[in-house]
C-alpha positions in Angstrom: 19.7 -9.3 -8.1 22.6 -11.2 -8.6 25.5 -10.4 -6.9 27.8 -9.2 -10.1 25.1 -7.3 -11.5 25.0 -5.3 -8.0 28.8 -5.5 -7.9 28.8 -3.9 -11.5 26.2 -1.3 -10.3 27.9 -0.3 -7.0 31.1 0.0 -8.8 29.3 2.3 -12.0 28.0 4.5 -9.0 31.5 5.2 -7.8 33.1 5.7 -10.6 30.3 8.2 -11.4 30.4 10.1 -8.4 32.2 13.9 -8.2 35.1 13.7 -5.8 37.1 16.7 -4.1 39.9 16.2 -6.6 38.5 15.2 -10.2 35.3 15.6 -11.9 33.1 12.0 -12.8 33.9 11.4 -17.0 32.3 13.9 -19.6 32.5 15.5 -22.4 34.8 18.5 -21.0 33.4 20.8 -23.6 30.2 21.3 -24.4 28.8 22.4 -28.4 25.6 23.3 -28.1 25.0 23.7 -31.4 25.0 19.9 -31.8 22.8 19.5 -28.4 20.6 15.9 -29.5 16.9 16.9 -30.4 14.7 17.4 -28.0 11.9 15.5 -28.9 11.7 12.3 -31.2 9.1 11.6 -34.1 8.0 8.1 -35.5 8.1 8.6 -39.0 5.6 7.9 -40.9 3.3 7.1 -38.2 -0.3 8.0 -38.1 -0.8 11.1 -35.9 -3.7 11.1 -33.4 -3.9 15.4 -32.2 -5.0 15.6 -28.6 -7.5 18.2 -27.1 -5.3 20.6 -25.1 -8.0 21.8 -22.4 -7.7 20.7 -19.2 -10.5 19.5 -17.6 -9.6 19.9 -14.2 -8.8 23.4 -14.4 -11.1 24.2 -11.8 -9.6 22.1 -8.8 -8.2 24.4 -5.9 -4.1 23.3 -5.0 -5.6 22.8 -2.0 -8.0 19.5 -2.6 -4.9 18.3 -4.8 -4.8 15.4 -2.1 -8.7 14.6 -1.5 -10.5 12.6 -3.7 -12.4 13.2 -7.1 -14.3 11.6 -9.2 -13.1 9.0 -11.9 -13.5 10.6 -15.1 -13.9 8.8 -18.4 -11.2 7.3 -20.0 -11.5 9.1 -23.3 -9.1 11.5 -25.7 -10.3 14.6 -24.3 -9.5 13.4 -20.9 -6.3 11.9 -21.8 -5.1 15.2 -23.4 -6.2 16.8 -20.2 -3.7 15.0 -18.0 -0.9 14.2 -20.7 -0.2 18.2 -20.4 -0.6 17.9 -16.4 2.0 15.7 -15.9 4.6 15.1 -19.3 3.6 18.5 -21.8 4.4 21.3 -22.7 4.1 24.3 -20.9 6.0 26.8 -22.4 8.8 28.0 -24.5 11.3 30.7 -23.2 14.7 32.2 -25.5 17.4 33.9 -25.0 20.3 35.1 -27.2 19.0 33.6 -30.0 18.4 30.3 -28.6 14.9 28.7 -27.9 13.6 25.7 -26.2 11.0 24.5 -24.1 9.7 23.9 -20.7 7.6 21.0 -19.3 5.4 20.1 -16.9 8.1 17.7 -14.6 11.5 19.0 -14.0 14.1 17.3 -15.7 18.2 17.3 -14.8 19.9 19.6 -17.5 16.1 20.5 -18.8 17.1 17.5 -21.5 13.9 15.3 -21.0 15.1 11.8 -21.8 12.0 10.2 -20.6 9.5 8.9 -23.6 6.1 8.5 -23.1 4.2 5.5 -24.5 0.2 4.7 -24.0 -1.7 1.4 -24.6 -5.4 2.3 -25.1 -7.8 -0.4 -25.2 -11.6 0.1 -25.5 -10.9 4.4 -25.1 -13.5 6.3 -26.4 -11.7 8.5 -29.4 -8.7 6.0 -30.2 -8.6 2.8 -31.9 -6.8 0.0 -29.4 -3.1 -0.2 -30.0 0.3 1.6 -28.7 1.1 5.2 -29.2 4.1 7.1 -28.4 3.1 10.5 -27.0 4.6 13.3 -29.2 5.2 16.3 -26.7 6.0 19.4 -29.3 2.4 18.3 -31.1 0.7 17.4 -28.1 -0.3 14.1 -30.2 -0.3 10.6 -29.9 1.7 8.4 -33.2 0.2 4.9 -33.6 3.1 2.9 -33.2 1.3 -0.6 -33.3 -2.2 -2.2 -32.9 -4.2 -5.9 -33.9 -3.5 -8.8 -32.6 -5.7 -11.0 -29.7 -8.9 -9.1 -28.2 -7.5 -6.8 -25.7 -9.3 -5.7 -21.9 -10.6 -1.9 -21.3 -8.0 0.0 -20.0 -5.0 2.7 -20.2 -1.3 2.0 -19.3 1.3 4.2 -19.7 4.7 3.2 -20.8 8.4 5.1 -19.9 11.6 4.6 -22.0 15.1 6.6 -21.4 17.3 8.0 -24.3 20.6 7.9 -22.3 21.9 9.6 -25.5 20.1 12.7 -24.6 22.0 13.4 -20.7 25.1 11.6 -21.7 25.8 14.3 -24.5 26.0 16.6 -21.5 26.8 14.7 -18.5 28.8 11.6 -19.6 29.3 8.7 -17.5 26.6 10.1 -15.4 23.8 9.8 -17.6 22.6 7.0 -16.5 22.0 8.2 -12.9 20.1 11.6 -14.3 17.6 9.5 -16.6 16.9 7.6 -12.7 16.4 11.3 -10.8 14.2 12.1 -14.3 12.1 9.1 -14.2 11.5 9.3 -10.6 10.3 13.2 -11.7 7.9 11.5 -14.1 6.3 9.3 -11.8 5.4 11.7 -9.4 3.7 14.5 -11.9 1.5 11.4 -13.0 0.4 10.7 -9.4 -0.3 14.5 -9.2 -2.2 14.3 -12.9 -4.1 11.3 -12.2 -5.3 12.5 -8.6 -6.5 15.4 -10.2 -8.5 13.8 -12.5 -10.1 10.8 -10.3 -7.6 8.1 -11.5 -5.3 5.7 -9.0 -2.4 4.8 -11.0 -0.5 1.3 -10.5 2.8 0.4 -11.4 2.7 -3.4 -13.0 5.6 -5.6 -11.6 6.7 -6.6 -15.3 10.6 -7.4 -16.1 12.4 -5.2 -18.1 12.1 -7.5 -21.1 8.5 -7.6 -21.2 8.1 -4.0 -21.0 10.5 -3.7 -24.0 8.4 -6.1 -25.9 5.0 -4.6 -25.2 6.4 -1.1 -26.0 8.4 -2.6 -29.2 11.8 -1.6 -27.5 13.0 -4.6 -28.5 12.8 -4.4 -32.1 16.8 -3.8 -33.2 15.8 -3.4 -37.1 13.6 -0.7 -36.2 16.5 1.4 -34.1 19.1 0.7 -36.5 21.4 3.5 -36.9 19.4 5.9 -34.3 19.8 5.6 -30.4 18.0 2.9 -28.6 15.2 3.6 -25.6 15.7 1.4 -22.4 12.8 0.3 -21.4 11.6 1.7 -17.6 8.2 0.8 -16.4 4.2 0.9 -17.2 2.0 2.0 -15.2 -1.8 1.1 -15.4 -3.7 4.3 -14.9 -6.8 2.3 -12.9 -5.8 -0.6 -10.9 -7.2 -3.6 -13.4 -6.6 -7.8 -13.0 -6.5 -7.7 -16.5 -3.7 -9.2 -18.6 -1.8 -5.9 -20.3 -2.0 -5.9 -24.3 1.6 -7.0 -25.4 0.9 -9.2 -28.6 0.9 -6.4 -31.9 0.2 -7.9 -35.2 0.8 -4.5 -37.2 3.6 -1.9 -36.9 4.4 1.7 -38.1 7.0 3.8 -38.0 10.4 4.7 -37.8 12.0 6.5 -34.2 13.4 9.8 -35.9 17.7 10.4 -35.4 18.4 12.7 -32.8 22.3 13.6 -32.8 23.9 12.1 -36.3 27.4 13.3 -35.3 28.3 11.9 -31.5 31.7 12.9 -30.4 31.9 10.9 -27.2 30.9 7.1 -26.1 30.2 5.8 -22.9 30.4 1.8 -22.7 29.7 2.2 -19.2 26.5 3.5 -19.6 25.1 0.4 -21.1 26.6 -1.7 -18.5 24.9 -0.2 -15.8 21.7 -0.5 -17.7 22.0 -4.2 -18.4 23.2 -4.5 -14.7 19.8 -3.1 -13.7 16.9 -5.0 -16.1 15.0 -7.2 -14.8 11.7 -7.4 -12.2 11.8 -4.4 -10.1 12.2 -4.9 -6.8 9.1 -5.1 -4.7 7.6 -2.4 -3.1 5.1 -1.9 0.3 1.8 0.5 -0.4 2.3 3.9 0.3 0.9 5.2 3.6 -1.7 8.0 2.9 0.4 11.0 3.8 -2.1 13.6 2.5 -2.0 16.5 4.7 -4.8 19.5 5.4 -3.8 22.2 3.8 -5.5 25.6 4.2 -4.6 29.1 2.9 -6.0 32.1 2.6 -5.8 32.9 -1.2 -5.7 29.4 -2.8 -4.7 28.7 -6.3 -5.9 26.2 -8.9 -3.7 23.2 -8.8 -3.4 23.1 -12.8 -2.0 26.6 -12.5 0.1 24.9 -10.0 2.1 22.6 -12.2 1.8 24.3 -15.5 3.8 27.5 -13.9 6.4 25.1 -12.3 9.6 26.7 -13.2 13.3 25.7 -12.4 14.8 27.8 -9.6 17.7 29.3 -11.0 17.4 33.6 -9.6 16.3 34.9 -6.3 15.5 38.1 -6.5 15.8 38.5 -2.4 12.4 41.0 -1.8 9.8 37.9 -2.8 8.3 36.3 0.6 7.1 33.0 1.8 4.7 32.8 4.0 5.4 30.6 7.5 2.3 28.2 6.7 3.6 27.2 3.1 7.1 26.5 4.4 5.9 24.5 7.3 3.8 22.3 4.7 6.9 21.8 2.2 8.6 20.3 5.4 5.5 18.3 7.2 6.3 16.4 2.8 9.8 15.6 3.3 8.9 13.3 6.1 7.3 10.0 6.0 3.8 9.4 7.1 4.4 7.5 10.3 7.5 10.4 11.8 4.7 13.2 11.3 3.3 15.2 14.9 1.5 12.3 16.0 3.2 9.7 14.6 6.7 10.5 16.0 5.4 10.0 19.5 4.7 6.3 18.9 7.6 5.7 17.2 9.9 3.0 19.6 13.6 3.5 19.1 15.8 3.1 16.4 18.3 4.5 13.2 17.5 7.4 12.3 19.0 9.1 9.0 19.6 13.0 9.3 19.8 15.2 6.9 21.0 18.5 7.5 19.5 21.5 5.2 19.8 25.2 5.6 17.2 27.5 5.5 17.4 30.9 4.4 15.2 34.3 5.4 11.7 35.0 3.3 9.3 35.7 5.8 9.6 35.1 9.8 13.3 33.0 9.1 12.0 30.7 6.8 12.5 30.1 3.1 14.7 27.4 0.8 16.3 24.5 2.3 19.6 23.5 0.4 20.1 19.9 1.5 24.0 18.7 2.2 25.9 16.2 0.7 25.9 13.3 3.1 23.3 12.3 5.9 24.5 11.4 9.4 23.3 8.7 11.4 22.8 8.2 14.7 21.1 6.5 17.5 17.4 8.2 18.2 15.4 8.1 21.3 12.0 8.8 22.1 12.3 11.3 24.9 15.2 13.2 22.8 15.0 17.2 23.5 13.5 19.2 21.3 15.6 22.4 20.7 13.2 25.1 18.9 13.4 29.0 18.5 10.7 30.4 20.4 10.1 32.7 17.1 9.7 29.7 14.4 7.1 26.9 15.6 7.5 25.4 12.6 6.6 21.3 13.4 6.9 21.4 17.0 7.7 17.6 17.2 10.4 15.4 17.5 11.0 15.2 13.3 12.8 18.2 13.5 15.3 19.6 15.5 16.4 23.6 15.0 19.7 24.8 15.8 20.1 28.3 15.8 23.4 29.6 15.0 25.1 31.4 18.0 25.5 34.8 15.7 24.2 35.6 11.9 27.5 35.5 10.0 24.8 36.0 6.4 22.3 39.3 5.9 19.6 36.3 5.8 19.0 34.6 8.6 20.0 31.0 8.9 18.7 28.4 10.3 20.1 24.7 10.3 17.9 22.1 10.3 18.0 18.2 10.5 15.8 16.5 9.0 15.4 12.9 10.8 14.2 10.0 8.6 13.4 6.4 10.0 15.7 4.2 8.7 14.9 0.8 10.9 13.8 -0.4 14.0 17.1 -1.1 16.5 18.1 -4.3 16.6 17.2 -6.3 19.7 
């Protein structure tokens, strides 16, 4: 990246952080009568409805990380994983109001993430792009013709900075990041479940706006634009992604016609950004056993996800479920065994606290800045005799000389490897 476009980005991000003494830029007030809508139609656009059962229904949470079988890529499989990783699943109110609840978590429950598929060769669909319509469960045929295309199914993101800046202001642009990243990981969850290995192409942002028909200004006039993110191929394929659309429908509905507030420096970031995303090593399988006692169906899993936001201070967790929501925060090669093997170096350390469900162990709140400091091999290993939780160098425990809380507390620090010391 050149170096203005990182100046521009490192100077967005602190100008959009929160500081002791001020709040980042937004809106002050909020009306939530005028909150954008919360999901976009193509007008006009041929409507494809998609099976809602899911297929997989039967998988136990705990072979979410072992491997299945490839299933077809047709529409009732499609519609199977569509809800497992970007649909509905379910509507809550309250005091009149109403809205809904999706399988990924999203900041501000505001969704600016648009889903886009590219079928080619898909039994049930005729090749060409849809946008995925969430509230219908349905797919809108945005465009199709053109040159012969290869068998396959891709997956396309765009943001609606619109949607978090309403809310959040200047910071909207980092939220439709932490959202996308959200995305990304309930399609690896989806697709394992249903056989499939998902690749992300290494495709400039300008390609990815053409191919998804971001790029066509007429069609967004007067309504707010989509930023093109990233596709996805949902098996890994050679094959050349279908870009070139002879025929188009459809216009992208408005979401908010009366916007009180801009934010030019929402845009600047963006354009700072586009581009070839940077490159990126394979992932180190980091599956780990899991085994407990009354297992639940993974689709059960993800459909029941719910925001945090009320403890009621009697519900328990047990020790072994805890222990495995740590062994995920660290990377493959600082796990049990690895961490032995590992030669010195700059460790990052994150500091969490973990408060009292069952045997002194429940959330972990994470703080605002990492430490770092020099790590050694041989380094002690301070652990209450009552919490073996990860007995290896990953983790160190620190137990607080007297309980100034009714729960427990327990600090913990979290080491992550940052980079091998320099010689």
């Amino acid at each position: 990246m050149h170096k203005n476009r990182v100046a521009s980005v490192l100077a967005y991000h602190t100008r959009s952080k929160h500081a002791l003494n001020r709040y980042a830029a937004g809106p002050g007030t909020l009306d939530w009568e005028a909150q954008p809508a919360a999901f976009r139609d193509w007008i006009d656009a041929q409507q494809i409805a998609l099976p809602r059962d899911v297929v997989v229904s039967g998988i136990p949470w705990s072979a979410l990380s072992a491997a299945h079988p490839s299933l077809p890529l047709n529409t009732p499989n499609l519609g199977s994983f569509l809800r497992l990783c970007v649909g509905l699943t379910a509507w809550k109110e309250y005091a009149g109001s109403r809205w809904s609840l999706r399988a990924h978590p999203s900041s501000g429950n505001l969704h600016p993430t648009e889903t886009w598929l590219i079928a080619a060769d898909v039994a049930g669909l005729e090749n060409g792009l849809y946008h995925y319509q969430n509230l219908h469960h349905a797919l809108e045929r945005r465009a199709w013709g053109g040159e012969s295309h290869p068998s396959g199914v891709w997956l396309g993101f765009s943001s609606i900075h619109w949607r978090e800046a309403w809310k959040y202001g200047e910071r909207a642009f980092r939220y439709c990041q932490l959202d996308m990243g959200h995305v990304l990981a309930a399609v690896s969850y989806a697709a394992a479940l249903h056989g499939w290995k998902p690749r992300l192409l290494a495709l400039d942002s300008d390609a990815i706006a053409g191919c998804l028909g971001l790029d066509r200004e007429a069609d967004f006039a007067g309504v707010e634009n989509e930023e093109a993110e990233v596709i996805i191929a949902l098996e890994p394929t050679d094959e050349i992604l279908p870009s070139s659309w002879k025929h188009w429908a459809g216009e992208p509905g408005l979401l908010d016609p009366r916007p009180l507030h801009q934010w030019p420096v929402i845009e600047e970031v963006a354009k700072a950004t586009r581009g070839l995303p940077p490159a990126a090593k394979a992932v180190t399988d980091f599956s780990i056993p899991r085994q407990y006692e009354n297992d639940i169906r993974a689709a059960e899993v993800i459909l029941k996800r719910r925001s945090a936001q009320a403890f009621d201070g009697e519900s328990v967790m047990p020790r072994a479920i805890f222990k495995q929501m740590l062994a995920g925060l660290l990377p493959a090669d600082l796990r049990c065994g690895g961490c032995g093997r590992m030669k010195h170096g700059y460790i990052r350390c994150y500091w969490c606290i973990a408060l009292k469900v069952s045997n002194r162990a429940c959330m972990c709140y994470p703080a605002r800045r990492p430490q770092c400091f020099r790590y050694r091999r041989h380094s002690a290993i301070h652990s209450p005799g009552n919490l073996p939780i990860l007995n290896c160098p990953c983790i160190n425990w620190l137990q607080p000389k007297r309980e100034r809380l009714r729960a427990h507390c327990l600090v913990i620090r979290i080491l992550r490897h940052v980079a091998p010391s320099p010689s």
